[in-house]
C-alpha atoms as an extended CHARMM CRD file, in Angstrom:
* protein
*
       116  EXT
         1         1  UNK       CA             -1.1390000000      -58.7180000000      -13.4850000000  PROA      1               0.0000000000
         2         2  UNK       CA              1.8540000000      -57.6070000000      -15.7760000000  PROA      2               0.0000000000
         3         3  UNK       CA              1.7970000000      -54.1110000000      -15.2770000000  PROA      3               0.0000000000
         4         4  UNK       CA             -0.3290000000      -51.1230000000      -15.0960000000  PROA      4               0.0000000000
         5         5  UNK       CA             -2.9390000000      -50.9870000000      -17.4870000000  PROA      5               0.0000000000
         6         6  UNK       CA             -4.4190000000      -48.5110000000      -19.7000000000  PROA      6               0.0000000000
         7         7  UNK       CA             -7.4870000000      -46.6580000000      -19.0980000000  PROA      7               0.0000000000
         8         8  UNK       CA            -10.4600000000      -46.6240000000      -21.9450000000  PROA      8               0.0000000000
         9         9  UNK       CA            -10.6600000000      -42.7000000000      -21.4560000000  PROA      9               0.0000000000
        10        10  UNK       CA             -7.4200000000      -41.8850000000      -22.6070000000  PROA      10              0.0000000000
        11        11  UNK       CA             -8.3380000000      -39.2170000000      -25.1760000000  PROA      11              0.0000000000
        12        12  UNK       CA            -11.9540000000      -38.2390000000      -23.7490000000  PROA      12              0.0000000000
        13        13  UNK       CA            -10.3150000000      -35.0510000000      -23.0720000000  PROA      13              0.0000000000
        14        14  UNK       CA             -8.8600000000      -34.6060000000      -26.3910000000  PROA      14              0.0000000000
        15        15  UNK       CA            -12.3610000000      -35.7840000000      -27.9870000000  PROA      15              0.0000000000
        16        16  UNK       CA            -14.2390000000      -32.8950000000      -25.4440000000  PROA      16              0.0000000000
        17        17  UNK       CA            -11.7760000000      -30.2030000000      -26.4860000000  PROA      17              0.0000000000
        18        18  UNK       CA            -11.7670000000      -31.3690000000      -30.5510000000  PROA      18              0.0000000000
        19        19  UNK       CA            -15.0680000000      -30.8310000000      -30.8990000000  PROA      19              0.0000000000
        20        20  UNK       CA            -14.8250000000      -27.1890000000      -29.4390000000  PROA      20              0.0000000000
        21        21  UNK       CA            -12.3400000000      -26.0460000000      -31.7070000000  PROA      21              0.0000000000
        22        22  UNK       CA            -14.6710000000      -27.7020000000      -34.6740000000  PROA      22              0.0000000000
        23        23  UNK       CA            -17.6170000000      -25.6010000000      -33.7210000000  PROA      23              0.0000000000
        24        24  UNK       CA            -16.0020000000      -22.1570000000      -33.8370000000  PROA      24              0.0000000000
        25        25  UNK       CA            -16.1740000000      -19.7710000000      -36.6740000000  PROA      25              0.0000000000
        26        26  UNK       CA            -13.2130000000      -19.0020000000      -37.6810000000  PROA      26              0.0000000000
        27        27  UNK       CA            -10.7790000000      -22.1270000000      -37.5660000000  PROA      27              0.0000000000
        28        28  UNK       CA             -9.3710000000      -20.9890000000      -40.4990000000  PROA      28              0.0000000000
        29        29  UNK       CA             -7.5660000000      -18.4920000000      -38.5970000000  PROA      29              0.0000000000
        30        30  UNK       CA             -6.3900000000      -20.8040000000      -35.7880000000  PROA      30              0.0000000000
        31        31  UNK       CA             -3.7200000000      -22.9240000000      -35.0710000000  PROA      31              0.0000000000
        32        32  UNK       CA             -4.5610000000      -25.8250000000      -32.7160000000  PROA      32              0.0000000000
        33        33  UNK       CA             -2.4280000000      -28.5520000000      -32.3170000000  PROA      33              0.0000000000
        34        34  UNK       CA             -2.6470000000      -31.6420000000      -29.1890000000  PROA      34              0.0000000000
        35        35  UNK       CA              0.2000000000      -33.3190000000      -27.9270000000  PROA      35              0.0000000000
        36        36  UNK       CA              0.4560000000      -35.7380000000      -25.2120000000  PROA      36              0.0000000000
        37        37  UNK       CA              3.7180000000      -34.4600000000      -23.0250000000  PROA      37              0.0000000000
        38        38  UNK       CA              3.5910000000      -38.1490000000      -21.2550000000  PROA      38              0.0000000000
        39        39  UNK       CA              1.5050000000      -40.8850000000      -20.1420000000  PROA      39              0.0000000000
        40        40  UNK       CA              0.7440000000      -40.8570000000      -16.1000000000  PROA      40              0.0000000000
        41        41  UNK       CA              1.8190000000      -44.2270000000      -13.9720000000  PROA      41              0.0000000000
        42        42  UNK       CA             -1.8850000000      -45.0150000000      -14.5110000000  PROA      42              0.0000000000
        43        43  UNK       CA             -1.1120000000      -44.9560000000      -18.5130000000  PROA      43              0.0000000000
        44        44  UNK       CA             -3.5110000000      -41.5850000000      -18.8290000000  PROA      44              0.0000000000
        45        45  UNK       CA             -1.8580000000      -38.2730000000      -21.3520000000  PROA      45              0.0000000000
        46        46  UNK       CA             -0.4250000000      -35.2630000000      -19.9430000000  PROA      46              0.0000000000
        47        47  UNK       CA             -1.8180000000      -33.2740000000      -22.7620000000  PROA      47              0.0000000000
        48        48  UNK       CA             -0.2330000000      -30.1070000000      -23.9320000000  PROA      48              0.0000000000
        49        49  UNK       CA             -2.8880000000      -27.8290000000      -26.4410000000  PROA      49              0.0000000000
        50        50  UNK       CA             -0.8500000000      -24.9240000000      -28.1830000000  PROA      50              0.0000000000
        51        51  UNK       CA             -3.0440000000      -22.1130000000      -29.3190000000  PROA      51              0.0000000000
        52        52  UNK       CA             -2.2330000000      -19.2980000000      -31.7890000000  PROA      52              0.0000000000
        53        53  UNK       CA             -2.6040000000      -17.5280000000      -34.8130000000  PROA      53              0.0000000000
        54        54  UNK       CA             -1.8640000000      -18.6000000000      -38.3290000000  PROA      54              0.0000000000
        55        55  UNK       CA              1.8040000000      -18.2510000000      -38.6510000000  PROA      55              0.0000000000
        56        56  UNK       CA              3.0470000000      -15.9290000000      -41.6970000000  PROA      56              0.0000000000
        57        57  UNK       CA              5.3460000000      -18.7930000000      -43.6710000000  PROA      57              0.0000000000
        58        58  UNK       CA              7.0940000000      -16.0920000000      -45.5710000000  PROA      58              0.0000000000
        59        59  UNK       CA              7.9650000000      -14.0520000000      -42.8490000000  PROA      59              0.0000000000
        60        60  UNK       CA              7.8130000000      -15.8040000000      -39.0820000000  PROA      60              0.0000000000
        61        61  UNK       CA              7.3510000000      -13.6220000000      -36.5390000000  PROA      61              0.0000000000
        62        62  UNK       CA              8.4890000000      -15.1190000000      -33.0230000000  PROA      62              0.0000000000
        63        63  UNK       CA              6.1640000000      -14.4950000000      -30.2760000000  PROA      63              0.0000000000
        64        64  UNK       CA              6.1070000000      -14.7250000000      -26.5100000000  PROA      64              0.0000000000
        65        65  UNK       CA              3.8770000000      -18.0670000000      -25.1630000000  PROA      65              0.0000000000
        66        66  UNK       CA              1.6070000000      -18.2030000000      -22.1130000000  PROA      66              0.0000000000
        67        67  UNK       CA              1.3800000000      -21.4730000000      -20.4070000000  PROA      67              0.0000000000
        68        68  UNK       CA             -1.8160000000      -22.0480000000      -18.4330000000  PROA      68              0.0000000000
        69        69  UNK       CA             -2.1840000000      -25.2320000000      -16.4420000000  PROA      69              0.0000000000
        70        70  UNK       CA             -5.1300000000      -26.7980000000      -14.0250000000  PROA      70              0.0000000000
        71        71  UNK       CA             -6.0300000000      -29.6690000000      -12.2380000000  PROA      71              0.0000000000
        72        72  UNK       CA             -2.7320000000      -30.5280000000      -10.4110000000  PROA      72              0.0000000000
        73        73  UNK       CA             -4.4280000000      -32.0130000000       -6.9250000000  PROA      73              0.0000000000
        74        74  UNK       CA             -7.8150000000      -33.6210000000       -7.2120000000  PROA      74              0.0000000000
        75        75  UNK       CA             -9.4940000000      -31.5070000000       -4.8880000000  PROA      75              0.0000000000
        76        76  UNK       CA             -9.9560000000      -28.4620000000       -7.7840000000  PROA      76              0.0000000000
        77        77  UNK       CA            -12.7990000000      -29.5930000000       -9.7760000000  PROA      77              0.0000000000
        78        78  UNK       CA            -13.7950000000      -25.9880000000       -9.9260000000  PROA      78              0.0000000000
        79        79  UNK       CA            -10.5500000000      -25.4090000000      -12.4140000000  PROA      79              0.0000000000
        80        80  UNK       CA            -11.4490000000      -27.5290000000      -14.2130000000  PROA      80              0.0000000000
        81        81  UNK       CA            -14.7110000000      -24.8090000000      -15.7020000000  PROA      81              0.0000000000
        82        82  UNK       CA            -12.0080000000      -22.1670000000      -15.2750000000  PROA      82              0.0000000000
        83        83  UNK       CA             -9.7080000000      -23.9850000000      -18.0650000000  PROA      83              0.0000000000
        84        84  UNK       CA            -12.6070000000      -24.7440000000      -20.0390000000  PROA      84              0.0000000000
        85        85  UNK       CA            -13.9010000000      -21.1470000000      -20.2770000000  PROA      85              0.0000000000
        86        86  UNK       CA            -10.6010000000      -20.0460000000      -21.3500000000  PROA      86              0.0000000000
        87        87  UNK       CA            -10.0470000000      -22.2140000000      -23.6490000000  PROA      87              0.0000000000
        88        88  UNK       CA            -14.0250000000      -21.4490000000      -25.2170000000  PROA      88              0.0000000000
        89        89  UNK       CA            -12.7510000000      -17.9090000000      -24.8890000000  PROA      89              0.0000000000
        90        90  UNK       CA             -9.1860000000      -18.6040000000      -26.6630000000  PROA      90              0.0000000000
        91        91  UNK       CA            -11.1320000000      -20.3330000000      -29.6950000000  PROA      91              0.0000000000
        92        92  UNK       CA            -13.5410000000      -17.2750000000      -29.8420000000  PROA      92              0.0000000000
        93        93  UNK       CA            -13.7200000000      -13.7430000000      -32.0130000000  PROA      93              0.0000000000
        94        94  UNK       CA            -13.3490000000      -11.5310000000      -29.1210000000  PROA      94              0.0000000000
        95        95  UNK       CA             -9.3760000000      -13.4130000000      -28.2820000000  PROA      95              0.0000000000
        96        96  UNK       CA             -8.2200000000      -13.1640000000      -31.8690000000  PROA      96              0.0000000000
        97        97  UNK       CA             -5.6920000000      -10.1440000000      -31.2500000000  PROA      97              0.0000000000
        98        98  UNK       CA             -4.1400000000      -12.8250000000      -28.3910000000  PROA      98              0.0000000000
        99        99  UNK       CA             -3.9910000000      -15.2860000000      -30.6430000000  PROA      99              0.0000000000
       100       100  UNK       CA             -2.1280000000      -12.9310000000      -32.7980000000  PROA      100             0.0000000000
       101       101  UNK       CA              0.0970000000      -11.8420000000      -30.2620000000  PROA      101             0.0000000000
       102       102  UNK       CA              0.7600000000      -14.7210000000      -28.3270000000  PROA      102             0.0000000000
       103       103  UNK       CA              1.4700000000      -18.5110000000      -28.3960000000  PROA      103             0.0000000000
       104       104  UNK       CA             -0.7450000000      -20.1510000000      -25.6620000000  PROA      104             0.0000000000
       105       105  UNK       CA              0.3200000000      -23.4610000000      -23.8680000000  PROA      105             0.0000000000
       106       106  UNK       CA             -2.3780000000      -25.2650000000      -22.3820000000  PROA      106             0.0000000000
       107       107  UNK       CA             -1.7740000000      -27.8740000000      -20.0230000000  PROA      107             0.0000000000
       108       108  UNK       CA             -5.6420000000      -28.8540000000      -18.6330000000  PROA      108             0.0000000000
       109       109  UNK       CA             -4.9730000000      -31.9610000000      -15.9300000000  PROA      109             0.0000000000
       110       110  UNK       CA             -1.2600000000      -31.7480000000      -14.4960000000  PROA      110             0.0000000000
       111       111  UNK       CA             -2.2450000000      -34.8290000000      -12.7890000000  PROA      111             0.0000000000
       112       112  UNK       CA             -4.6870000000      -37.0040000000      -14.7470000000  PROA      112             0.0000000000
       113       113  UNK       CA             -4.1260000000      -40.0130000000      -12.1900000000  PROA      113             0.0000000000
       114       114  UNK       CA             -5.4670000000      -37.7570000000       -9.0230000000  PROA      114             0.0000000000
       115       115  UNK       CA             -8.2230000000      -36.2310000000      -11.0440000000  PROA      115             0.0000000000
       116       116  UNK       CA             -9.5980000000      -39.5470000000      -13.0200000000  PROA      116             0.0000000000
């Protein structure tokens, strides 16, 4: 009873969205990186996905970002498909151009200890 333990699905979501980004075609071409913003009381991540295009090292090119976040009360389960469809859509041929254009900030549970 010292404290507020951690949950064994800490990184299912990380897991679920990994293995999207591994089954896409052209990964080469994508720039996917996972960060955990914070842990919840509960000890679960506030994950933050960033989405873009491969950078040009030689010559950066700074670019606007789009943040995108879901499940903040635990009542929208149906966001939860929403976020998940754009982020299938983000990873596929038809959003390269975006990906190009923009950085995208993906925040998928705003409140993992509502939602869990």
């Amino acid at each position: 009873m010292g404290g507020v333990q951690k949950s064994p699905v800490k990184w299912e979501i990380k897991e679920e969205f990994e293995s999207v980004v591994w089954l896409t075609n052209e990964k080469e071409d994508i720039v996917y990186e996972w960060h955990v913003l914070s842990d919840s009381i509960l000890g679960l991540p506030l994950p933050l996905i960033t989405i873009t295009a491969c950078p040009n090292k030689k010559n950066p090119v700074k670019r606007k970002a789009i943040v995108i976040s879901s499940r903040i009360h635990p009542g929208e389960s149906v966001a939860s498909f929403v976020f998940n469809g754009f982020f299938k859509f983000l990873l596929s041929n038809e959003a390269k151009h975006l990906r190009w254009l923009f950085v995208f900030k993906l925040i998928p549970v705003q409140n993992p200890d509502g939602v869990v």
